[in-house]
C-alpha positions in Angstrom: 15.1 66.0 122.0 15.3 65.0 125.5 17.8 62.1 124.9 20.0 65.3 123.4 19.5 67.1 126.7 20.6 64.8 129.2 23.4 64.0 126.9 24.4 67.6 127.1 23.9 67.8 130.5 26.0 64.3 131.1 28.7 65.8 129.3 28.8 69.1 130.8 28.7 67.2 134.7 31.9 65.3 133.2 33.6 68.2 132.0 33.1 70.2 135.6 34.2 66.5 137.2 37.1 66.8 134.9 38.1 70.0 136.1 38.0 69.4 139.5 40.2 65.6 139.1 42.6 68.2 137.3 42.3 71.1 140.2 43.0 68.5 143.1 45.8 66.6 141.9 47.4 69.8 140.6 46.9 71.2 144.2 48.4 67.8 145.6 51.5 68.3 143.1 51.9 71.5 144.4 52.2 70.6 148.1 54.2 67.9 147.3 56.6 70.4 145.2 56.8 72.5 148.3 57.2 70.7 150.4 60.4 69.3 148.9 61.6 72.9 148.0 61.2 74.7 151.1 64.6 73.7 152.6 66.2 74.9 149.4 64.8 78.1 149.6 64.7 78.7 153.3 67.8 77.3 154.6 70.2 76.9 151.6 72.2 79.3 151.8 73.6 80.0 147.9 75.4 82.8 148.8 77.9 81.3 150.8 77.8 78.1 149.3 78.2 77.4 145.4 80.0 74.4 146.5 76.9 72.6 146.3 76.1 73.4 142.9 78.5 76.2 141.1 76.0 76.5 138.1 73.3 78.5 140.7 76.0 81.6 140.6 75.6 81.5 136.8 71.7 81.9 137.0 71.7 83.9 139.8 73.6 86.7 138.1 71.6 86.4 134.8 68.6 87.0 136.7 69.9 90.6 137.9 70.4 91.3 134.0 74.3 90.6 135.0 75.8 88.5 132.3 79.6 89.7 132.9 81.5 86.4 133.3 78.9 84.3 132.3 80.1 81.3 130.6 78.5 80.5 127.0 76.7 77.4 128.1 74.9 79.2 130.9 74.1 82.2 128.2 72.3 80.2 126.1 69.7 79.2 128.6 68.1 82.6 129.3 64.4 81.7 129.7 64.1 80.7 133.5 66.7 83.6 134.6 64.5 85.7 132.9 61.3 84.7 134.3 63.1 85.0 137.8 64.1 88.8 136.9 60.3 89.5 136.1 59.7 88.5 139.8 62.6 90.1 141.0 61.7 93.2 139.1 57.4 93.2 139.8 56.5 90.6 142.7 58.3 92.3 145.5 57.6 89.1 147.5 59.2 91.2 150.7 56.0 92.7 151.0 54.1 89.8 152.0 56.6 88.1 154.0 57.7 89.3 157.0 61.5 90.5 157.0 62.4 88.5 159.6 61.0 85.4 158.0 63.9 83.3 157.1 66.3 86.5 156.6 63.9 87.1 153.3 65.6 90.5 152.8 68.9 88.1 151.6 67.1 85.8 149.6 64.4 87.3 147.5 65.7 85.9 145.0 66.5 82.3 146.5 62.5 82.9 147.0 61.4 83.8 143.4 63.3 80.7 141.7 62.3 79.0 144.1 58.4 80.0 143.8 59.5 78.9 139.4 60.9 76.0 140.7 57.7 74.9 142.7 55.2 75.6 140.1 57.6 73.7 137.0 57.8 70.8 139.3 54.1 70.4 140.2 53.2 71.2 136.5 55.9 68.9 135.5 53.9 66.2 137.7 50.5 67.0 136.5 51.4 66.3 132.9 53.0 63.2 133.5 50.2 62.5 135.6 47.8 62.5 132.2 50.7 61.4 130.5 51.0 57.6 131.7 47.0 57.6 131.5 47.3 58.7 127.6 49.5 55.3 127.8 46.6 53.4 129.5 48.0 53.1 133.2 44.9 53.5 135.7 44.5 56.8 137.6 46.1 55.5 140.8 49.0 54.0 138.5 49.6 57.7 137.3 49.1 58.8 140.6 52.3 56.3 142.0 53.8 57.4 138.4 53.9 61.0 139.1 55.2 60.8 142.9 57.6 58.2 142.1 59.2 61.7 140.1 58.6 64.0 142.8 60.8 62.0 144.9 63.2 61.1 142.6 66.7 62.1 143.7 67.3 64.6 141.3 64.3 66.1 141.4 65.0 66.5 145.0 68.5 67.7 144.9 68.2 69.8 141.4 64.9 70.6 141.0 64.7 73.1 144.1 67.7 75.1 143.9 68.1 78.1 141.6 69.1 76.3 138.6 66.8 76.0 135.2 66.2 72.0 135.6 63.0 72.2 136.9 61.5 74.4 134.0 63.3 72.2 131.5 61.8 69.0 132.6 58.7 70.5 132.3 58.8 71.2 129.1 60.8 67.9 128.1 58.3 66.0 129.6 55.6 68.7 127.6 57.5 67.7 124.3 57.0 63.7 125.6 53.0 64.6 125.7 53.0 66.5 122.8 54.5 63.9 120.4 52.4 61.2 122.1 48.8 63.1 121.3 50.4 64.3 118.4 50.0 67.9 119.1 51.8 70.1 116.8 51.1 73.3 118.6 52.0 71.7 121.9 55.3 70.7 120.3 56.1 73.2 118.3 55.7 75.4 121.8 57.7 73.3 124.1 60.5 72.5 122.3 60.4 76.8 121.0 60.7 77.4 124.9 62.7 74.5 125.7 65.9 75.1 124.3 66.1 78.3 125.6 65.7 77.1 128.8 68.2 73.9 128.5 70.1 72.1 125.4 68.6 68.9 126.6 65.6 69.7 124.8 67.0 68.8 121.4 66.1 64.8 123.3 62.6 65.7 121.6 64.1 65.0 118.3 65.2 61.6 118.7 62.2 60.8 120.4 60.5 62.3 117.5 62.3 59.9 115.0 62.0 57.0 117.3 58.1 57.7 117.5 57.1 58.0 113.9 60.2 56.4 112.6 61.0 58.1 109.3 62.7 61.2 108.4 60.4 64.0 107.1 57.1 64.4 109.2 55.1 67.5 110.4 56.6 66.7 114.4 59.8 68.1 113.0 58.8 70.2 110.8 57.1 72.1 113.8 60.6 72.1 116.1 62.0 74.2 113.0 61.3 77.3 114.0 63.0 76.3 118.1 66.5 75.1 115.5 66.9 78.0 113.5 66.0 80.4 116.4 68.4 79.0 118.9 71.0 78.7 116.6 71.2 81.9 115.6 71.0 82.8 119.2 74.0 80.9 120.1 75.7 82.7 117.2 74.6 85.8 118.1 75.7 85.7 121.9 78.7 83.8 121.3 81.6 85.1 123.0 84.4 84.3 121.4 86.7 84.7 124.6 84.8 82.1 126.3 87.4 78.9 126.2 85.1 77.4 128.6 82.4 76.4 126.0 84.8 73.6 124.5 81.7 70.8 123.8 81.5 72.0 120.0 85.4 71.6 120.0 85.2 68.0 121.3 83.2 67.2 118.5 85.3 68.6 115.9 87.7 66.0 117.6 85.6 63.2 117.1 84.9 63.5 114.2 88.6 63.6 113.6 89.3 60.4 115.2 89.9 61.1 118.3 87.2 59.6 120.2 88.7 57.7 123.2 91.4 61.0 123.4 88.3 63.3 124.4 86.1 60.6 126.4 88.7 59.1 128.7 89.7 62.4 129.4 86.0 62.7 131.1 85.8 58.5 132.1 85.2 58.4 136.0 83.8 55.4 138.4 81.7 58.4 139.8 80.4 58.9 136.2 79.0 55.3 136.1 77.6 55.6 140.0 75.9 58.5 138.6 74.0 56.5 136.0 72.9 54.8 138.7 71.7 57.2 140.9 69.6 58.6 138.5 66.9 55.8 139.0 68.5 53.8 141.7 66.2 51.1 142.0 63.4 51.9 139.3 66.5 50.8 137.2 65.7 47.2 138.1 61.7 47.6 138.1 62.7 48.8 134.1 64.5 45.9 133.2 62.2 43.5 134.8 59.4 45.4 132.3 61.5 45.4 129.4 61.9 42.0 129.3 58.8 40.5 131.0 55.7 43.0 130.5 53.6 44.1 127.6 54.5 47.3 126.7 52.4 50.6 124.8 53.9 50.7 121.3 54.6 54.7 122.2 57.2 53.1 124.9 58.2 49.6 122.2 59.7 52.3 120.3 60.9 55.3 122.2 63.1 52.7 124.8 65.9 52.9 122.6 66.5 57.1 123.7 67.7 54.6 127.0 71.2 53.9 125.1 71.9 57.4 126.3 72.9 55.8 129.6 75.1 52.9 128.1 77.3 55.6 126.4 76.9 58.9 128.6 80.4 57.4 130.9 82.0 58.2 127.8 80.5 61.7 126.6 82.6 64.6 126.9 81.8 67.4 128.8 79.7 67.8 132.5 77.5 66.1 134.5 75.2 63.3 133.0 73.0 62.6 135.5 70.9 65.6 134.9 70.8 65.5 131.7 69.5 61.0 131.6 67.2 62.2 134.5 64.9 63.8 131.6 64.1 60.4 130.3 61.8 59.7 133.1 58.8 59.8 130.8 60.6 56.4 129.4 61.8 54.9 132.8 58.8 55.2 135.3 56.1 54.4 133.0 58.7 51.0 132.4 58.6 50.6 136.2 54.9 51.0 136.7 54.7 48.4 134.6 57.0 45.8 136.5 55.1 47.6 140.1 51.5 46.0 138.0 52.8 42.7 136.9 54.6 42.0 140.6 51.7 43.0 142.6 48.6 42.3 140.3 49.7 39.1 140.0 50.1 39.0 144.0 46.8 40.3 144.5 45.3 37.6 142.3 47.3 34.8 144.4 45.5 35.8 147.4 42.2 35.2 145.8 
């Protein structure tokens, strides 16, 4: 009886421990994601200058309820736009601001994705955070893991505008988690949400494949429902005078033949400097891994979603660094590894 007592009060103590690991790094996620969002919000003035990234007009818009002009692709990520026009609509963020704070009567809505944007990416953090534990890396290796994303260039550049990246990494790297604790609810959720909020979502069913390596299992019978419901949706909202929308086009093409016709067409030397920004130097830390550490069989067989970057120079259609960016679950993980081996063994030199 008392052995049963202490155990329950053991358990309880680790569960309020548990909480409070989870409260504190979330809290030092979030002042990391601020931190790196407040010039976006602040002084980035998207207004005046779309230069920078066109596809913020796009969202912007949506989240007034204005889709006139809206190109297809943007239309069929409505989540985050959505979320924005809930703010827009209820927070009234003026109120507690004060007008002449950073000309907030211009930007409240440069504020409210920007408030999404902060809470995706520290959410996006904690995750990955437990993530790379779930795959046996120490706390402080997560720890390294999760700000080696928050400063990541992308997440820097892209993340902290008003675009939809930020959400759709989080539930990417959601999806990542899900398959790896093999939650169907977790899945079936953020891949529901995901496409809705970005295309690159569909990357979870790959990873899926990869993971369990056969064709019929309950991980995709769970993303169903998040197939049939954005297809119809594209159908649905498809605007047939939007010649903008060509991808599906370029794939009838392909299929035709004409491969190298449609991916020249796209070919640049920026495309492949790109790919190489995306990482910069984790890229080398990965290959060091990949062919000198011992890897978690979740990672031994998921790797291969890294081809992506081998062939994305000749994909049609937009920019690719964004879109290899969302494989960061693979990458980092791959470079905390090489970061172990090189200064593990170091430390055990000294001694």
């Amino acid at each position: 009886m008392e052995k049963d007592k202490n155990r329950a009060l053991l358990k309880n103590s680790n569960k309020k421990r548990n909480i409070v690991e989870a409260l504190v790094i979330f809290f030092l996620f979030l002042s990391a994601a601020f931190s790196i969002s407040y010039w976006a919000i602040a002084k980035y003035d998207v207004y005046s200058d779309y230069t920078a990234c066109g596809d913020a007009q796009q969202y912007i818009k949506m989240s007034r309820h204005d889709y006139s002009n809206v190109q297809q692709r943007y239309r069929n990520r409505p989540l985050m736009p959505f979320i924005v026009s809930l703010l827009n609509d209820h927070l009234k963020i003026d109120n507690f601001l004060n007008k002449y704070y950073e000309n907030v009567e211009n930007k409240i809505i440069q504020l409210n994705f920007g408030i999404v944007n902060i809470l995706a990416i520290a959410l996006t953090a904690l995750l990955f955070f437990y993530y790379c534990i779930y795959l046996n890396f120490s706390k402080w290796e997560s720890l390294v893991g999760s700000f080696l994303f928050l400063t990541s260039f992308f997440v820097v550049t892209y993340f902290t505008i008003p675009m939809v990246d930020s959400l759709s990494a989080f539930f990417i790297m959601a999806g990542f988690y899900a398959v790896l604790r093999s939650s169907l609810l977790g899945l079936s959720l953020s891949f529901l949400l995901g496409v809705f909020t970005k295309e690159t979502t569909f990357v979870i069913l790959p990873l899926i494949l990869l993971e369990e390596r056969r064709l019929f299992t309950k991980k995709l019978l769970v993303c169903l429902p998040g197939i049939i419901s954005y297809i119809i949706f594209v159908i649905f909202f498809q605007d047939k005078a939007d010649a903008t929308f060509y991808i599906f086009k370029d794939v009838v093409k392909i299929l035709k033949g004409n491969f190298i016709q449609v991916s020249m067409r796209e070919f640049s030397f920026y495309t492949l400097i790109e790919n190489i920004q995306i990482f910069m130097f984790l890229w080398i830390l990965f290959i060091y891994a990949l062919f000198k550490c011992k890897k978690p069989v979740f990672l031994k067989r998921v790797v291969w979603l890294l081809i992506i970057p081998v062939f994305t120079p000749l994909l049609p259609g937009a920019v690719v660094g964004r879109a290899v960016f969302y494989l960061f679950p693979i990458v980092i993980p791959f470079a905390l590894l090489a970061l172990r081996d090189i200064l593990v063994s170091k430390v055990k030199e000294n001694y």
